[in-house]
C-alpha atoms as a printed R data frame, in Angstrom:
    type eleno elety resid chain resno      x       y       z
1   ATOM     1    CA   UNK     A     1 26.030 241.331 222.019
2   ATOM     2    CA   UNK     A     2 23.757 243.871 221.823
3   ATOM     3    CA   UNK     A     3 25.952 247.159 220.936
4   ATOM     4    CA   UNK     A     4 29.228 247.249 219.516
5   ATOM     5    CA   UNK     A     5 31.556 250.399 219.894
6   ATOM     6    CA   UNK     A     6 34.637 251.493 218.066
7   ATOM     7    CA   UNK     A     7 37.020 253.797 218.016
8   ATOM     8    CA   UNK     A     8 38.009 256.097 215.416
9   ATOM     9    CA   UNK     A     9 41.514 256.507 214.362
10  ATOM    10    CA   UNK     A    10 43.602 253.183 213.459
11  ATOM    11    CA   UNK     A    11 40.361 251.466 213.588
12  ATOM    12    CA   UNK     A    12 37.616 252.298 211.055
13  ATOM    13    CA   UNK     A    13 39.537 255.276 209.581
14  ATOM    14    CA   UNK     A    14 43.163 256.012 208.615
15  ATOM    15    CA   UNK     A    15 45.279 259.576 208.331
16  ATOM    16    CA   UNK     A    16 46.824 260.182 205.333
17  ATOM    17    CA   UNK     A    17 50.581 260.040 205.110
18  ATOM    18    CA   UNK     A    18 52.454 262.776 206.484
19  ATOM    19    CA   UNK     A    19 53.732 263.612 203.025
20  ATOM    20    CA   UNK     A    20 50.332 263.401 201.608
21  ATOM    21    CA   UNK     A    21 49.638 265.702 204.363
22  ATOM    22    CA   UNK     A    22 52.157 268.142 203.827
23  ATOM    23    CA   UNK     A    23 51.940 268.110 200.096
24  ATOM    24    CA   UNK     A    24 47.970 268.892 200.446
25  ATOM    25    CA   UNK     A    25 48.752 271.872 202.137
26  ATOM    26    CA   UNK     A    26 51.175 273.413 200.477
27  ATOM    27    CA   UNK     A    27 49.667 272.987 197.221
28  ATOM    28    CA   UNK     A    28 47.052 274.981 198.594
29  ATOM    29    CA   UNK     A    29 48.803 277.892 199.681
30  ATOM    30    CA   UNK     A    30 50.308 277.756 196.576
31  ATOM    31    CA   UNK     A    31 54.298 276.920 197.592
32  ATOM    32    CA   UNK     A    32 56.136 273.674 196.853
33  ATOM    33    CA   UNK     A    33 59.314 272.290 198.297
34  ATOM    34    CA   UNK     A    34 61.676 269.909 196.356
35  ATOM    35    CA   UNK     A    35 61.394 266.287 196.678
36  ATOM    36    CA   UNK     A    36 64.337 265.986 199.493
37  ATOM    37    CA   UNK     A    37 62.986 268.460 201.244
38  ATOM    38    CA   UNK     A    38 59.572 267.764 201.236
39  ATOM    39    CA   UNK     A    39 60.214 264.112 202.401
40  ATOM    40    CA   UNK     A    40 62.708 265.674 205.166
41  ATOM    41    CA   UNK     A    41 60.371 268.053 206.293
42  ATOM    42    CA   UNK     A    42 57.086 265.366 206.371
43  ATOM    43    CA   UNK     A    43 59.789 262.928 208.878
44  ATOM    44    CA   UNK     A    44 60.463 265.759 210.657
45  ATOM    45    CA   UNK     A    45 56.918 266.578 211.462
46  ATOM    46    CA   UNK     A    46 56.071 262.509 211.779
47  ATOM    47    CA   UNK     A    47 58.591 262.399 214.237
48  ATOM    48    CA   UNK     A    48 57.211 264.952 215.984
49  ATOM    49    CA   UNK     A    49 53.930 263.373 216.577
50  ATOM    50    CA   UNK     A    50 52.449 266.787 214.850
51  ATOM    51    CA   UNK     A    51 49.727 264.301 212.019
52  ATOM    52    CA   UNK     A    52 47.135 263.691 214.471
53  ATOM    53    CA   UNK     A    53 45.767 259.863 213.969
54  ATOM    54    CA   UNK     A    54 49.362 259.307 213.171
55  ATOM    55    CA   UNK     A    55 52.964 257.918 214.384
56  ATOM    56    CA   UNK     A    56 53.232 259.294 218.341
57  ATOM    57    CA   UNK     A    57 55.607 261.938 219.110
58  ATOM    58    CA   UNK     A    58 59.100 260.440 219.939
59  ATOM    59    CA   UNK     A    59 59.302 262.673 222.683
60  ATOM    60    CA   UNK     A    60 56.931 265.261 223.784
61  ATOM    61    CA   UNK     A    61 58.904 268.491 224.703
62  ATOM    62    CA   UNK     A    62 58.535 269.336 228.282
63  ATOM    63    CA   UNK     A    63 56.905 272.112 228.038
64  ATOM    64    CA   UNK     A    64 53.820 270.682 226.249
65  ATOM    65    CA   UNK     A    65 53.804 267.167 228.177
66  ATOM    66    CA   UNK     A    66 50.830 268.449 230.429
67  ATOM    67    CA   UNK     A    67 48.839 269.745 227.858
68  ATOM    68    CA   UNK     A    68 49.958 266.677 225.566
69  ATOM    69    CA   UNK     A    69 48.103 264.902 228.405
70  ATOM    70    CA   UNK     A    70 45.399 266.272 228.457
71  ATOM    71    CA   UNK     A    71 44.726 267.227 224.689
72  ATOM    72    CA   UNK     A    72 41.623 264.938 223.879
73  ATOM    73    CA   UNK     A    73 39.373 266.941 226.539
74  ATOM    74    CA   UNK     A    74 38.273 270.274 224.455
75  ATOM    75    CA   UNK     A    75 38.876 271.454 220.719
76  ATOM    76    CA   UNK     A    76 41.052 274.167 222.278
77  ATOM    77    CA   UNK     A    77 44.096 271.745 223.744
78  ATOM    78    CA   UNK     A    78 43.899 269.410 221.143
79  ATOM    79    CA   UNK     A    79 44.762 272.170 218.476
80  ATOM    80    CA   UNK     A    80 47.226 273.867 221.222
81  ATOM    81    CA   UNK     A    81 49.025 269.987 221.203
82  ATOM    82    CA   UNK     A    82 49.342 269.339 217.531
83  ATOM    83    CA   UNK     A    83 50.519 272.788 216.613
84  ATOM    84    CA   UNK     A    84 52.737 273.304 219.456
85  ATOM    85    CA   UNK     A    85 54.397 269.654 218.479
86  ATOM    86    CA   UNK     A    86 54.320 271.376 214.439
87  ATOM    87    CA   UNK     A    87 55.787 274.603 215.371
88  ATOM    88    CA   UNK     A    88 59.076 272.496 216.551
89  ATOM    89    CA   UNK     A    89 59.447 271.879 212.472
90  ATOM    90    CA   UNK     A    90 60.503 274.953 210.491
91  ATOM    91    CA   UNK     A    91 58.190 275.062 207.549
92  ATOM    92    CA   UNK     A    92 58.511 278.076 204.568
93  ATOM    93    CA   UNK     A    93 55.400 279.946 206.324
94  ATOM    94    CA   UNK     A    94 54.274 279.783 209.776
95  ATOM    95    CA   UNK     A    95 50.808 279.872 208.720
96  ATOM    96    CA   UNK     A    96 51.258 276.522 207.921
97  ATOM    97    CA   UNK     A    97 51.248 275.074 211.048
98  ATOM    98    CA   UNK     A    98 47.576 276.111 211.554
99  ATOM    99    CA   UNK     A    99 46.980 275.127 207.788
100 ATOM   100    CA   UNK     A   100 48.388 271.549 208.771
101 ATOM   101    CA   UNK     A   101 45.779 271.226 211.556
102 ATOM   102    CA   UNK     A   102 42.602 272.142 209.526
103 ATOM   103    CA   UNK     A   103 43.675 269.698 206.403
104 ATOM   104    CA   UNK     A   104 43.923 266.631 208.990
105 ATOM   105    CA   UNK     A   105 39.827 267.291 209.957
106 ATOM   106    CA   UNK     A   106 38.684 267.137 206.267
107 ATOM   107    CA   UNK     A   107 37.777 264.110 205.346
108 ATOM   108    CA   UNK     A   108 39.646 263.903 202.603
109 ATOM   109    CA   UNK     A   109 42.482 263.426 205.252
110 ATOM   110    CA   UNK     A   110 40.930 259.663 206.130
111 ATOM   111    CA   UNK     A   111 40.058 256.664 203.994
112 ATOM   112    CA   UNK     A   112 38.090 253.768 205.662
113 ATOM   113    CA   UNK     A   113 39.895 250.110 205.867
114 ATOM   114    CA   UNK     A   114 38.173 248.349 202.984
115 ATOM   115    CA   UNK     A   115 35.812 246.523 205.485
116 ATOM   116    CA   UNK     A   116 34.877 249.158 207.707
117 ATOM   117    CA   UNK     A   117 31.561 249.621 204.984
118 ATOM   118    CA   UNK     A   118 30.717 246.161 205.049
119 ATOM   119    CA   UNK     A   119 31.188 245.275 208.706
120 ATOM   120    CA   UNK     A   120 29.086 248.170 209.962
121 ATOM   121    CA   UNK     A   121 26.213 247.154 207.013
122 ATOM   122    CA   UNK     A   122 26.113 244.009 208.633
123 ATOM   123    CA   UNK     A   123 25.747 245.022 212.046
124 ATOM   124    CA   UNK     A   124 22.915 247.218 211.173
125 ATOM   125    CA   UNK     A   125 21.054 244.180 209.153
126 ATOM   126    CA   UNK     A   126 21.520 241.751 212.499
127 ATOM   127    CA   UNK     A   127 20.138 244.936 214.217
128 ATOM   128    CA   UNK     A   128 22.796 245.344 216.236
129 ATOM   129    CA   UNK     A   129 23.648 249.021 217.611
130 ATOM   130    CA   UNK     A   130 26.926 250.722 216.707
131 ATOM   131    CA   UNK     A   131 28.532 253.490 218.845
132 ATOM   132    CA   UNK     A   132 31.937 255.727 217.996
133 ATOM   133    CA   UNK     A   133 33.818 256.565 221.052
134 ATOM   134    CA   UNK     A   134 36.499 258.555 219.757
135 ATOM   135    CA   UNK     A   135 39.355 260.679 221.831
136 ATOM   136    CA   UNK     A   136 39.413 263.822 219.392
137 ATOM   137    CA   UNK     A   137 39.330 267.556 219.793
138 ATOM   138    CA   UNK     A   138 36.983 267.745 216.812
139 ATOM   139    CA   UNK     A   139 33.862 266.756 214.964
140 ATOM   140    CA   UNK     A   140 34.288 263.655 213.232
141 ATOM   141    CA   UNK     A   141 30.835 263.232 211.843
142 ATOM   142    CA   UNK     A   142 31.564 264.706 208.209
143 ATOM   143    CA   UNK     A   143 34.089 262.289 207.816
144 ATOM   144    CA   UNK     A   144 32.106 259.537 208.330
145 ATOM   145    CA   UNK     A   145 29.388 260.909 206.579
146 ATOM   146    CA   UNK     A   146 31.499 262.089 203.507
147 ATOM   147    CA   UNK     A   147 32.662 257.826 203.177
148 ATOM   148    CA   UNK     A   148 29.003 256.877 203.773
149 ATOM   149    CA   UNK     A   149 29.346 254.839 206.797
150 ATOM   150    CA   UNK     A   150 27.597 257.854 208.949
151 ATOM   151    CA   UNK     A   151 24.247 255.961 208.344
152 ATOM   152    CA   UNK     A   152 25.038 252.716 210.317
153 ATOM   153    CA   UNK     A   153 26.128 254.630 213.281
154 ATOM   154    CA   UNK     A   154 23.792 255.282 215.772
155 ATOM   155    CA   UNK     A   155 25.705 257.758 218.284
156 ATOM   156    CA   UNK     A   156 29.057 259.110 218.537
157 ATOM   157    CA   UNK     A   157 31.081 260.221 222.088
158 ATOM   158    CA   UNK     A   158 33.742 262.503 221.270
159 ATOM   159    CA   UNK     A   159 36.006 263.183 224.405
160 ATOM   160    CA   UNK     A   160 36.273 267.227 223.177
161 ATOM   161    CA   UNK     A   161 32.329 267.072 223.721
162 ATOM   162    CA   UNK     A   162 32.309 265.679 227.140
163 ATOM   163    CA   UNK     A   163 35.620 267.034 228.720
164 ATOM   164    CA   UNK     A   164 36.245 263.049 229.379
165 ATOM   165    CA   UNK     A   165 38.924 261.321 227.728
166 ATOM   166    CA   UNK     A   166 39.960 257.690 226.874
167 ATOM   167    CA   UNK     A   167 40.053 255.556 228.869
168 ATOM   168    CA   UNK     A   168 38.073 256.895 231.366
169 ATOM   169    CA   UNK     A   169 35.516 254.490 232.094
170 ATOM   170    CA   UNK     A   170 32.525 257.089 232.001
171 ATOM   171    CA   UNK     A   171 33.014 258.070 228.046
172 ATOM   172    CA   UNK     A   172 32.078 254.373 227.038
173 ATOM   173    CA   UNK     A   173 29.537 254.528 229.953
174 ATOM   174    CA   UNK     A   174 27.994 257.597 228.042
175 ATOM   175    CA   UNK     A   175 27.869 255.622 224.741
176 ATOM   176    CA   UNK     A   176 26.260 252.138 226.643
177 ATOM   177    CA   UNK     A   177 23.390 254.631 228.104
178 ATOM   178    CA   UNK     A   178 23.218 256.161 224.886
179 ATOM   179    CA   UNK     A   179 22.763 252.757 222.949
180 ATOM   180    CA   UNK     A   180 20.271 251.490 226.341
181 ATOM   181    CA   UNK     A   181 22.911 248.460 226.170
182 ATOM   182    CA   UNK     A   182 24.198 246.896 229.282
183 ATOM   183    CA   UNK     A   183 28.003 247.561 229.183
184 ATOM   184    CA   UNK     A   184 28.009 244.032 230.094
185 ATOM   185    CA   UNK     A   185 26.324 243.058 226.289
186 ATOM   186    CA   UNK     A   186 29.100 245.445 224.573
187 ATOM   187    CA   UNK     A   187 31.763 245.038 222.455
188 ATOM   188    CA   UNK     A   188 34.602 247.822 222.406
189 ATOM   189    CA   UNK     A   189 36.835 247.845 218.859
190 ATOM   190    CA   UNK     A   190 39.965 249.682 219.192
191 ATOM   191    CA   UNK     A   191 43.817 249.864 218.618
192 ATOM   192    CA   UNK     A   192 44.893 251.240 221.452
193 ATOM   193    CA   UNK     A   193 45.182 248.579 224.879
194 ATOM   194    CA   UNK     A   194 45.368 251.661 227.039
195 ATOM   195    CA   UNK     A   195 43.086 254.456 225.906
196 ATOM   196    CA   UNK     A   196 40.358 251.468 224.318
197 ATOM   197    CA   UNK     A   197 41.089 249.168 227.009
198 ATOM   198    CA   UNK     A   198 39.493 251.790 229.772
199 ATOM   199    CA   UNK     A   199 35.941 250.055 228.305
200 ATOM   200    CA   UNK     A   200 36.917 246.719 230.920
201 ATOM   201    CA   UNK     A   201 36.614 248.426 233.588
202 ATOM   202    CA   UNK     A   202 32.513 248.249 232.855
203 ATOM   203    CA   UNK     A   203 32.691 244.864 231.735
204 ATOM   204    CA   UNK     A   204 32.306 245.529 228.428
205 ATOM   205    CA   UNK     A   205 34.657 242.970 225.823
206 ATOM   206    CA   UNK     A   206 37.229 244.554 223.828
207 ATOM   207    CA   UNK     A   207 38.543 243.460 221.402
208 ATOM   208    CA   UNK     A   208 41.775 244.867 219.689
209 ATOM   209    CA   UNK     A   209 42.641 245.689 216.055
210 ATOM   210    CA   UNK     A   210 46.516 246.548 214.358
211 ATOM   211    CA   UNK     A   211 46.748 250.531 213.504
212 ATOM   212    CA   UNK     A   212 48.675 250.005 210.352
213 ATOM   213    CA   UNK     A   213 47.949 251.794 207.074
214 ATOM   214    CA   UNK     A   214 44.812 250.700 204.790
215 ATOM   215    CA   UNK     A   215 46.459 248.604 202.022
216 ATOM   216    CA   UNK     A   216 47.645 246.681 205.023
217 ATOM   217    CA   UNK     A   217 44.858 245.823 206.376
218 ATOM   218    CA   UNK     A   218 42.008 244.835 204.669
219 ATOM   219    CA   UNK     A   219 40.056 242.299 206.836
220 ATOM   220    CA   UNK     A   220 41.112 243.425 210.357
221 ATOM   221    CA   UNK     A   221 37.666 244.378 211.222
222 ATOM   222    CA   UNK     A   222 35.831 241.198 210.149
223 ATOM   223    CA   UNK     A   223 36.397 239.295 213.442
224 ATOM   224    CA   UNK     A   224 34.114 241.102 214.842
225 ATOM   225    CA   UNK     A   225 31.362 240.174 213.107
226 ATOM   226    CA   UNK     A   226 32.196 236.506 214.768
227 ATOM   227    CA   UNK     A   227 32.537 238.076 218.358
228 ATOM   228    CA   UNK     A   228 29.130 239.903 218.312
229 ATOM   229    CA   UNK     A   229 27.114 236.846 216.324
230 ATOM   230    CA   UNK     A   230 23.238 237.135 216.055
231 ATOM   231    CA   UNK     A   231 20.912 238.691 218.653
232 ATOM   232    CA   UNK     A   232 18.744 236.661 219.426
C-alpha cells in the first residue's frame, strides 16, 4: 500500500457524550438543569440526531430530509441540519441551539481511540502517506492538531471544502491525486459501509472499523497496520 485514508468521526476521533455535550454548554452560559432533566433533555437531543459524530436521528422530520441529505456539502447546510434537528428539543434558551453546534467543533468535543497516535506514528516511520477524507461542514484540522496527530497527516478532503460528499467516488479521488497514490495502492479506514464504502468504486481496499465509544475500543485501528505492511 502506498497511502492509507481514513475517515474522521467513529474512526480516529470520538464525540463526546451528549450529556457531556449539553453540560459543556450550559455551564458556559452560566445555567444548569437538574440531574433528571439534564439526562432527559441530552436523550432527547441524541434521539434527535442533533450531536453531530453521534447516534443518527431516529427520524429526520420531513421538512429537513432534503437538506439532511445533503448537509456534508458546505458549512452552511451542515449547521442548518444539526440545529434544525436541535431546535425540535426545547432547551431553557434558544441560543443554545447555536451554542450546541460551536461546542461540538472544539476539540475538546473529540478524544482519539487510544491507538489512533500510535497507528498513524507508524505509518509515517514505514513512510507510508496518510490522507483524512472526512464528510463535515467544518474544519477539522485544530482538532487533530490540538491531540497531536495533525503531524502524521499529510492532506485532509473535507466534503464542506469541495461541495462533494461521501461516498462519492471523486472526494477519495481528490485525496489519491493529492497523495500521487494509485487508488488502486490505497487503503480506505472508515465506519460507515455506505458513505466509506464509495472509495471501491476506484479500487481502492477498505477496510471497516466499529463506531463505538473510546473505552470500547482500544485496538480497533491496529489491523491496519497488518493490511498496509511495508513498502517496499
Amino acid at each position: 500500500m502506498l497511502a492509507v485514508l481514513f475517515d474522521f468521526s467513529g474512526t480516529l476521533f470520538r464525540i463526546e457524550s451528549a450529556e457531556s455535550w449539553l453540560s459543556a454548554v450550559l455551564d458556559a452560559a452560566g445555567l444548569a438543569l437538574d440531574p433528571a432533566a439534564l439526562a432527559g433533555t441530552a436523550r432527547a437531543l441524541e434521539e434527535a440526531g442533533a450531536l453531530p459524530g453521534g447516534a443518527p436521528p431516529r427520524r429526520v422530520p420531513d421538512d429537513l430530509a432534503e437538506l439532511w441529505r445533503i448537509r456534508d456539502r458546505s458549512a452552511e447546510l451542515h449547521r442548518a441540519a444539526y440545529t434544525g434537528l436541535s431546535r425540535r428539543v426545547p432547551l431553557p434558551d434558544p441560543a443554545l441551539h447555536d451554542a450546541l453546534y460551536e461546542r461540538h467543533m472544539t476539540p475538546a468535543a473529540w478524544s482519539p481511540y487510544p491507538d489512533a497516535l500510535g497507528v498513524l506514528r507508524t505509518l509515517r516511520e514505514r513512510g507510508i502517506a496518510v490522507g483524512v477524507v472526512s464528510n463535515i461542514g467544518w474544519d477539522l484540522r485544530p482538532v487533530f492538531r490540538e491531540h497531536g496527530l495533525d503531524p502524521y497527516v499529510d492532506t485532509y478532503v473535507l466534503s464542506y471544502e469541495h461541495g462533494i460528499q461521501k461516498p462519492d467516488p471523486r472526494l477519495f479521488e481528490k485525496a489519491c491525486t493529492r497523495l500521487g497514490a494509485d487508488p488502486r495502492q490505497v487503503l480506505m479506514v472508515g465506519d460507515s459501509r455506505h458513505a466509506d464504502g464509495g472509495a471501491s468504486a476506484l479500487g481502492c481496499r477498505v477496510h471497516f472499523v466499529d463506531h463505538l465509544p473510546v473505552a470500547e475500543r482500544p485496538d480497533g485501528l491496529r489491523p491496519v497496520l497488518d493490511l498496509v505492511g511495508r513498502p517496499d
